[in-house]
KOLZA-358661 format. One record per residue (C-alpha): x, y, z; residue in one letter. Coordinates in Angstrom, 1 decimal. Last residue first. Layout:
BEGIN
<pt><xx>X</xx><yy>Y</yy><zz>Z</zz><resn>A</resn></pt>
...
This chain:
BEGIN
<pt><xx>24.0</xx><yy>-0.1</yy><zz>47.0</zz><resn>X</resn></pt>
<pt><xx>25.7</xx><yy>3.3</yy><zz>45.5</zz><resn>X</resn></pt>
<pt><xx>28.8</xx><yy>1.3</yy><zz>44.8</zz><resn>X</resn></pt>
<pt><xx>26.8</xx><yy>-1.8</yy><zz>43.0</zz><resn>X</resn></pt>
<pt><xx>25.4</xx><yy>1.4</yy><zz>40.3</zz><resn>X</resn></pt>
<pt><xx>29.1</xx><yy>2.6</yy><zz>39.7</zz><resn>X</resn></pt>
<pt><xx>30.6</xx><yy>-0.7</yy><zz>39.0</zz><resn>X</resn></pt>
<pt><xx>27.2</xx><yy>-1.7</yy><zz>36.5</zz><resn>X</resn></pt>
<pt><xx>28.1</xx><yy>2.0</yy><zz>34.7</zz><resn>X</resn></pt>
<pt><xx>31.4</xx><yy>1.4</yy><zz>34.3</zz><resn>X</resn></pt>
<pt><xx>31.0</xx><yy>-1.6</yy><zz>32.9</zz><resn>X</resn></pt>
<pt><xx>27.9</xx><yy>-0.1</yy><zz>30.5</zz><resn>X</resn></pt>
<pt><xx>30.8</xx><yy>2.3</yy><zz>29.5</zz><resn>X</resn></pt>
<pt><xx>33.2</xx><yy>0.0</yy><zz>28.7</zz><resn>X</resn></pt>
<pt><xx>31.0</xx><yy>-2.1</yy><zz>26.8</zz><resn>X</resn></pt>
<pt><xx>29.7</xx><yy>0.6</yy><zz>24.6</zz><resn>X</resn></pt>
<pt><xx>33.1</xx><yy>1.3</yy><zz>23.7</zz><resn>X</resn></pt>
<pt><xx>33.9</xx><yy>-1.9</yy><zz>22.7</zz><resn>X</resn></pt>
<pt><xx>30.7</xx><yy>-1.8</yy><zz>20.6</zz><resn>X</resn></pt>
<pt><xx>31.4</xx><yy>1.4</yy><zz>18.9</zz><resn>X</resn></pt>
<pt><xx>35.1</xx><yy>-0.1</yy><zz>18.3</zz><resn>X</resn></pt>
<pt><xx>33.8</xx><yy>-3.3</yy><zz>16.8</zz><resn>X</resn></pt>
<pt><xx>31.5</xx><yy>-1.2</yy><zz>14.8</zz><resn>X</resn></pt>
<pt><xx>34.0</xx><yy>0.8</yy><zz>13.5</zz><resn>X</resn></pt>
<pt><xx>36.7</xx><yy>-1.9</yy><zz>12.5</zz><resn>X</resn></pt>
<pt><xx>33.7</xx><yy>-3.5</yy><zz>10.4</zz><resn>X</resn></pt>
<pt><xx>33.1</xx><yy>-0.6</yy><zz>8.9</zz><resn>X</resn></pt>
<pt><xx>36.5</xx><yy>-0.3</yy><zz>8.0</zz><resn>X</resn></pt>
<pt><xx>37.3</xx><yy>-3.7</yy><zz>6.7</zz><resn>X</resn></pt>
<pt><xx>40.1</xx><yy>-3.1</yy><zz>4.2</zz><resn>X</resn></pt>
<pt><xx>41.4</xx><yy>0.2</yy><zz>6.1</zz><resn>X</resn></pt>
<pt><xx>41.6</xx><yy>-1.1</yy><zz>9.4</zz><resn>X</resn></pt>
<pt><xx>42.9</xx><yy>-4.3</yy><zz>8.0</zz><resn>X</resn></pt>
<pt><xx>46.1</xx><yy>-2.2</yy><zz>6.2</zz><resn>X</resn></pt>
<pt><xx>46.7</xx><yy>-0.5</yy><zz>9.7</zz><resn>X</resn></pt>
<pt><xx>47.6</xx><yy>-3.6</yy><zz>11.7</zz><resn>X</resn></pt>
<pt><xx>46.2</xx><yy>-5.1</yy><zz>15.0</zz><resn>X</resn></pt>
<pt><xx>42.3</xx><yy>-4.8</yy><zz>13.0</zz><resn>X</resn></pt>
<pt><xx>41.3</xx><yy>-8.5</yy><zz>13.2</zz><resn>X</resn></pt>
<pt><xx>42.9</xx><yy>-10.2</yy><zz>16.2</zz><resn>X</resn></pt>
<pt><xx>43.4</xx><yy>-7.8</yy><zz>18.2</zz><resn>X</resn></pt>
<pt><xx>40.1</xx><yy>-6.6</yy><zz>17.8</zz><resn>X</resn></pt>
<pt><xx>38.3</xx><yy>-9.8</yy><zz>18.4</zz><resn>X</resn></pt>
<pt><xx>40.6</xx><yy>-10.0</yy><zz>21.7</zz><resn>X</resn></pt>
<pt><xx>38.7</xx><yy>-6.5</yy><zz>22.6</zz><resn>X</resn></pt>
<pt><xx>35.8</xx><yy>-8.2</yy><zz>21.8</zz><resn>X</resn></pt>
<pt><xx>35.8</xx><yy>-10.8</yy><zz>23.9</zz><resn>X</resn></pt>
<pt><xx>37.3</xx><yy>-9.2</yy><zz>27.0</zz><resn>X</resn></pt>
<pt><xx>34.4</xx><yy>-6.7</yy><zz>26.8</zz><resn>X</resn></pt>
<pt><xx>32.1</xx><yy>-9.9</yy><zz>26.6</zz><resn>X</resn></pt>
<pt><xx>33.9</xx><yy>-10.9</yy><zz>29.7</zz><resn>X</resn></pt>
<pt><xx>33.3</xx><yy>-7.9</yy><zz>31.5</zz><resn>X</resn></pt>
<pt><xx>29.6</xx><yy>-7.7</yy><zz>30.2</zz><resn>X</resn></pt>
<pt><xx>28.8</xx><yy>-11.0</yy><zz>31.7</zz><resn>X</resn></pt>
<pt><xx>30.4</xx><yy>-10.7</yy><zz>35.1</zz><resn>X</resn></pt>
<pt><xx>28.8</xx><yy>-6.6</yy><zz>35.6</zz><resn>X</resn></pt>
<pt><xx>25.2</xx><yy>-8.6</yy><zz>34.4</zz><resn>X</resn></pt>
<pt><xx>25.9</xx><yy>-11.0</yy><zz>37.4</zz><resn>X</resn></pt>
<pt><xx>26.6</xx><yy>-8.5</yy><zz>40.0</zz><resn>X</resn></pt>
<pt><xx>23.8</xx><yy>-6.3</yy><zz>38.8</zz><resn>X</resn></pt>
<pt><xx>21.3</xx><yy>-8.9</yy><zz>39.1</zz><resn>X</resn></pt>
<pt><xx>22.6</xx><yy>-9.6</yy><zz>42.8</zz><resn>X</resn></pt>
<pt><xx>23.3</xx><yy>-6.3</yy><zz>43.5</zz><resn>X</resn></pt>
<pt><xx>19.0</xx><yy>-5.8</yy><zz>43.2</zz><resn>X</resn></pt>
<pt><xx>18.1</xx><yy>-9.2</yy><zz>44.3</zz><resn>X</resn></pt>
<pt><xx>18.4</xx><yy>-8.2</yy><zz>48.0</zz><resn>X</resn></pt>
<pt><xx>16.0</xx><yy>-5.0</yy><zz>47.0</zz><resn>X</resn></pt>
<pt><xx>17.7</xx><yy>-2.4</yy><zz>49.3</zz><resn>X</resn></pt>
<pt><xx>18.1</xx><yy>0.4</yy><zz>46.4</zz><resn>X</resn></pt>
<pt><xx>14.4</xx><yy>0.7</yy><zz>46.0</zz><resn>X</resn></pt>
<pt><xx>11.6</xx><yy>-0.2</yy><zz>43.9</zz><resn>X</resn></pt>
<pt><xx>13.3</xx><yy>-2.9</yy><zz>41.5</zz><resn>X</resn></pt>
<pt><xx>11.0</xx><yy>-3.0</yy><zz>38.2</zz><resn>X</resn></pt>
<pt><xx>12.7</xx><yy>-1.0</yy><zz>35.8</zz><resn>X</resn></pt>
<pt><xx>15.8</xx><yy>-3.8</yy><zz>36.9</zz><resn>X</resn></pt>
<pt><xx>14.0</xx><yy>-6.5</yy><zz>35.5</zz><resn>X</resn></pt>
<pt><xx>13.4</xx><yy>-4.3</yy><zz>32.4</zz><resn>X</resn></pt>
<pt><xx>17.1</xx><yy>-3.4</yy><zz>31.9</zz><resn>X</resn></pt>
<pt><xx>18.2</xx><yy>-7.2</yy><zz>32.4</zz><resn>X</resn></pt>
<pt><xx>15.9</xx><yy>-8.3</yy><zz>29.5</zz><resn>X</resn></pt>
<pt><xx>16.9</xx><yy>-5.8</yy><zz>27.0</zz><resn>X</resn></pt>
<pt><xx>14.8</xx><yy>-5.5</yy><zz>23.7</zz><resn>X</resn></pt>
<pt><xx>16.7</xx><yy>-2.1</yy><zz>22.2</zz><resn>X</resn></pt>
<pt><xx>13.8</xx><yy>-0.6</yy><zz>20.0</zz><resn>X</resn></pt>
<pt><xx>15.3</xx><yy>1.2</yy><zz>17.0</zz><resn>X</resn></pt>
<pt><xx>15.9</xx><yy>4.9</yy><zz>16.3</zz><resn>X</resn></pt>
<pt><xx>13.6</xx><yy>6.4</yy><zz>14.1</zz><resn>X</resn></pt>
<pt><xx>13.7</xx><yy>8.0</yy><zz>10.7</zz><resn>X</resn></pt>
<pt><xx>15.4</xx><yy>5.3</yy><zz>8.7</zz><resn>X</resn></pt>
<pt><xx>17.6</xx><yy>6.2</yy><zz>5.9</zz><resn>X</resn></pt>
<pt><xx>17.9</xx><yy>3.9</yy><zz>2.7</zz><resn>X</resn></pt>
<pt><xx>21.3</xx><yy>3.6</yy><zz>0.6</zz><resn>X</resn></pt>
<pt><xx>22.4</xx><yy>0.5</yy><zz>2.1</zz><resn>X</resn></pt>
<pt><xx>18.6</xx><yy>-0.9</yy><zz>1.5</zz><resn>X</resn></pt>
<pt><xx>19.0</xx><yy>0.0</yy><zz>-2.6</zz><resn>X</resn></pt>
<pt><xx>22.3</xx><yy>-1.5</yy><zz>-2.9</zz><resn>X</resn></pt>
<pt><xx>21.3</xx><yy>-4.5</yy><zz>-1.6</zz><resn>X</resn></pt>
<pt><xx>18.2</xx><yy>-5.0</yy><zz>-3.6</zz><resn>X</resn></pt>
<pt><xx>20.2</xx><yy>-4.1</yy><zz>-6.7</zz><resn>X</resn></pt>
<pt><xx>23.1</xx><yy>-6.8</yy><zz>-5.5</zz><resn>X</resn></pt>
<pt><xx>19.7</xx><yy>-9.2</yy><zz>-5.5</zz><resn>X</resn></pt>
<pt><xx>18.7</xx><yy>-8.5</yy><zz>-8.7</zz><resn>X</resn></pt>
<pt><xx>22.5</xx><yy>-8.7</yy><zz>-10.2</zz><resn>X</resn></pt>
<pt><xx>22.8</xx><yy>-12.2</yy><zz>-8.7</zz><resn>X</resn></pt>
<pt><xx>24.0</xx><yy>-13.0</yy><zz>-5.1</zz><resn>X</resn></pt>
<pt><xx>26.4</xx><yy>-16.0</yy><zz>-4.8</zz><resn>X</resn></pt>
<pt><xx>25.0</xx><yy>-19.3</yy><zz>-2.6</zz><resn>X</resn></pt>
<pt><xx>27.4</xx><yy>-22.4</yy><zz>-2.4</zz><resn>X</resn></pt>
<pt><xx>25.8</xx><yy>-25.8</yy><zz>-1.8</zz><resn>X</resn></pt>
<pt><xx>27.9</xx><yy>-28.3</yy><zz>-0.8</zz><resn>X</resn></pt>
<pt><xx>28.4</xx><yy>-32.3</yy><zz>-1.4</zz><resn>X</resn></pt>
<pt><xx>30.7</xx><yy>-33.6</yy><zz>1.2</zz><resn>X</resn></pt>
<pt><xx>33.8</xx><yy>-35.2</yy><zz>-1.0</zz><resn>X</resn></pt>
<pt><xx>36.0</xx><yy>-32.7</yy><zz>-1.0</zz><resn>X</resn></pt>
<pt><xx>37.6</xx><yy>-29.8</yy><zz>-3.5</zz><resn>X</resn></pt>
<pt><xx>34.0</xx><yy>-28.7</yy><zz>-4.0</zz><resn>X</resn></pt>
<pt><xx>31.5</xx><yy>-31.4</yy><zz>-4.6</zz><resn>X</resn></pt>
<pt><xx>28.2</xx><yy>-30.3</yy><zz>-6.1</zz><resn>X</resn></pt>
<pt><xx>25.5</xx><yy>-27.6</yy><zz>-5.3</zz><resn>X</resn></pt>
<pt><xx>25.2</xx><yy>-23.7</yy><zz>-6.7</zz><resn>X</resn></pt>
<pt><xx>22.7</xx><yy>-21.6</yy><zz>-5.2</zz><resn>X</resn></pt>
<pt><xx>21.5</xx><yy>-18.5</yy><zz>-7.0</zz><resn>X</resn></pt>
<pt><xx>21.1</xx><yy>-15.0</yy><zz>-4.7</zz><resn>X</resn></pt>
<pt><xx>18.1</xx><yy>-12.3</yy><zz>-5.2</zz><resn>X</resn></pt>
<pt><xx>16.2</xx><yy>-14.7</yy><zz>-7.8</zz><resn>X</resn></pt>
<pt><xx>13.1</xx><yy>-14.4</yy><zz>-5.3</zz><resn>X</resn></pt>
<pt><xx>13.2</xx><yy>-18.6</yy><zz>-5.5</zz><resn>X</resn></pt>
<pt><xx>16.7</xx><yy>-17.9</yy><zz>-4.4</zz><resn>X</resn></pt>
<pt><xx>16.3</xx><yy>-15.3</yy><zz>-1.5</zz><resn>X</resn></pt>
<pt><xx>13.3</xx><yy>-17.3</yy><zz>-0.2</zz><resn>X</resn></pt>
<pt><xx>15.6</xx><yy>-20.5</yy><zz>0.3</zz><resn>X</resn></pt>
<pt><xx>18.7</xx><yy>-18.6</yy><zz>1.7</zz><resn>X</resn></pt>
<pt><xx>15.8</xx><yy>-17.0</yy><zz>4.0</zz><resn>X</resn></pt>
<pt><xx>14.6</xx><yy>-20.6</yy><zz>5.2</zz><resn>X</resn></pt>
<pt><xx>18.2</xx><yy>-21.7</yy><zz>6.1</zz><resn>X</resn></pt>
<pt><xx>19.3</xx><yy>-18.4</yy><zz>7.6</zz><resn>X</resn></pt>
<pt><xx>16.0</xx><yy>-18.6</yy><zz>9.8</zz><resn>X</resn></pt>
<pt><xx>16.9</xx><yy>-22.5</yy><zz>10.8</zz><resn>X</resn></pt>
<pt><xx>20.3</xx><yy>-21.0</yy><zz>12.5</zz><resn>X</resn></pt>
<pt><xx>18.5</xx><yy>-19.2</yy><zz>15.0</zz><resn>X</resn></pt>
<pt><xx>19.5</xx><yy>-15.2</yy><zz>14.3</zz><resn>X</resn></pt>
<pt><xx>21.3</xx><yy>-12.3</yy><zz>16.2</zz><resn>X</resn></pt>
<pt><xx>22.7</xx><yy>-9.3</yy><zz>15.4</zz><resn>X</resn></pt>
<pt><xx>25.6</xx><yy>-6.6</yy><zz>17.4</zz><resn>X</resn></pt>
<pt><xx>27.5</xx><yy>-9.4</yy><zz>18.5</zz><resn>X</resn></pt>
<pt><xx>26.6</xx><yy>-11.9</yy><zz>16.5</zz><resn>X</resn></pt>
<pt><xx>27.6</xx><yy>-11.0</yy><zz>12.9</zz><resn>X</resn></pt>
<pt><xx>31.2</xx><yy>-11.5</yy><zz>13.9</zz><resn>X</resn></pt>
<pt><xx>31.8</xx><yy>-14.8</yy><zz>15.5</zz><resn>X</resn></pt>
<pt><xx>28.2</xx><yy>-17.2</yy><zz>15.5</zz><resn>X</resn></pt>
<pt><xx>26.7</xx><yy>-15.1</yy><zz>12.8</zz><resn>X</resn></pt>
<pt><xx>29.9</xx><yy>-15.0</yy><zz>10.7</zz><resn>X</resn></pt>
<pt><xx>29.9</xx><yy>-19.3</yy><zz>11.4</zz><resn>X</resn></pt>
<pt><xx>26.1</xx><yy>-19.3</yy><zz>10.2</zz><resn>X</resn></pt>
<pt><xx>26.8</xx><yy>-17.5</yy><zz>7.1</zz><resn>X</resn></pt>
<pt><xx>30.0</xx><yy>-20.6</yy><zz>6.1</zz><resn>X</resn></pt>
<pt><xx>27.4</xx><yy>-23.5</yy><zz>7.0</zz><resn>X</resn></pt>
<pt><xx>24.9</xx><yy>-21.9</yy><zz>4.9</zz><resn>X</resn></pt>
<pt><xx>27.6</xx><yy>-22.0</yy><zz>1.9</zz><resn>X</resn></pt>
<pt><xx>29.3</xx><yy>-18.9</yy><zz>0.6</zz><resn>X</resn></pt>
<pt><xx>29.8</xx><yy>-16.9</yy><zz>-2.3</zz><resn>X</resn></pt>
<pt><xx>32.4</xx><yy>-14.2</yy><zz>-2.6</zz><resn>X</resn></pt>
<pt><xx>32.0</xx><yy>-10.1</yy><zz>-1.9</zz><resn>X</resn></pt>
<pt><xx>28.1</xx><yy>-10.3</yy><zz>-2.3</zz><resn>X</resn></pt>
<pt><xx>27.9</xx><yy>-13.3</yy><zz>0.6</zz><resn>X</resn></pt>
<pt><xx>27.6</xx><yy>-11.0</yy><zz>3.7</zz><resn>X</resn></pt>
<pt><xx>25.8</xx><yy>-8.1</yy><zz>2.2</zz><resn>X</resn></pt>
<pt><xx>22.7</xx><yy>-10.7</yy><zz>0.4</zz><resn>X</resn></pt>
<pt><xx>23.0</xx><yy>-12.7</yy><zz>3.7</zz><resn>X</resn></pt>
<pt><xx>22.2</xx><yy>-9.5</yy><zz>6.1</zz><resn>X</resn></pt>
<pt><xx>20.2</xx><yy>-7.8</yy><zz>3.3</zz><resn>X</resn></pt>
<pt><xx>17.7</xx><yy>-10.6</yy><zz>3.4</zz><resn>X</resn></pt>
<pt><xx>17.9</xx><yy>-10.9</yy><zz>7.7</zz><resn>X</resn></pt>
<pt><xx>16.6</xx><yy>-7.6</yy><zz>7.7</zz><resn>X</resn></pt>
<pt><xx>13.0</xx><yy>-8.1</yy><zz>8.5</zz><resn>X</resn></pt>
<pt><xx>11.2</xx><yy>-4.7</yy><zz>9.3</zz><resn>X</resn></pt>
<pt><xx>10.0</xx><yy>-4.2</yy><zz>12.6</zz><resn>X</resn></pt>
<pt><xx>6.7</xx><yy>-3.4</yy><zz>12.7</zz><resn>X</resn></pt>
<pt><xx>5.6</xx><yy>0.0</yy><zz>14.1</zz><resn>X</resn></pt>
């Protein structure tokens, strides 16, 4: 099956609450957006283009409160529609997780592969220091109640994502003490 492109509803959701300027999506990508979605920085450029000949966002350029020229994009009523619709949508399949590490490791034959606790050694590093990350992300956006509630589906997937790096820690210590 295709994978549907879902960078449109990415922008459209992330500049329906207050426009922003492709500088402004590129920074969500880089702190919160990224670490359950990623994108090259030229794809937001060419979508923000597509999104306004499609009419789903307008751009607005001139010389906000500086002297750099800007261009703002807000979403229009077509494209909050558009929105709306996708939020509301069900898929009926789970997606494909493209994981590098896990398919290097499909191929190790035994438990005595030198390069086996070598990959696992390094993917254990990376995934304790994401873990670090994003509990630091959580202080720093949901330490009190009232941002909880604001952002809660943010708060949710930072949790899901905390938890899933706890367990895949745990799972990394486990698999270098059976080697």
């Amino acid at each position: 099956m295709a994978q549907k492109n879902l960078l449109p509803y990415i922008l459209l959701g992330l500049i329906e609450d207050k426009p922003k300027t492709g500088y402004d999506l590129m920074k969500e990508f880089e702190t919160e957006i990224g670490e359950f979605w990623s994108v090259k920085h030229s794809q937001i450029y060419l979508e923000l283009k597509r999104l306004v000949s499609n009419e789903d966002i307008k751009s607005e350029t001139g010389y906000f409160g500086n002297k750099i020229e800007k261009t703002y994009y807000s979403i229009t009523e077509k494209g909050q529609n558009k929105l709306h619709k996708w939020q509301y949508s069900y898929e009926d399949h789970l997606s494909v997780n493209k994981d590098e590490f896990v398919l290097k490791l499909y191929f190790i034959k035994n438990k005595n592969e030198p390069r086996l606790a070598e990959l696992l050694n390094e993917q254990l590093h990376l995934h304790k220091a994401k873990l670090a990350h994003l509990n630091e992300r959580y202080e720093l956006l949901f330490s009190d109640k009232k941002s909880k509630e604001s952002q809660y589906g943010h708060y949710l997937i930072l949790e899901h994502a905390i938890s899933r790096e706890t367990e895949y820690v745990n799972w990394l210590t486990n698999a270098l003490s059976e080697i």
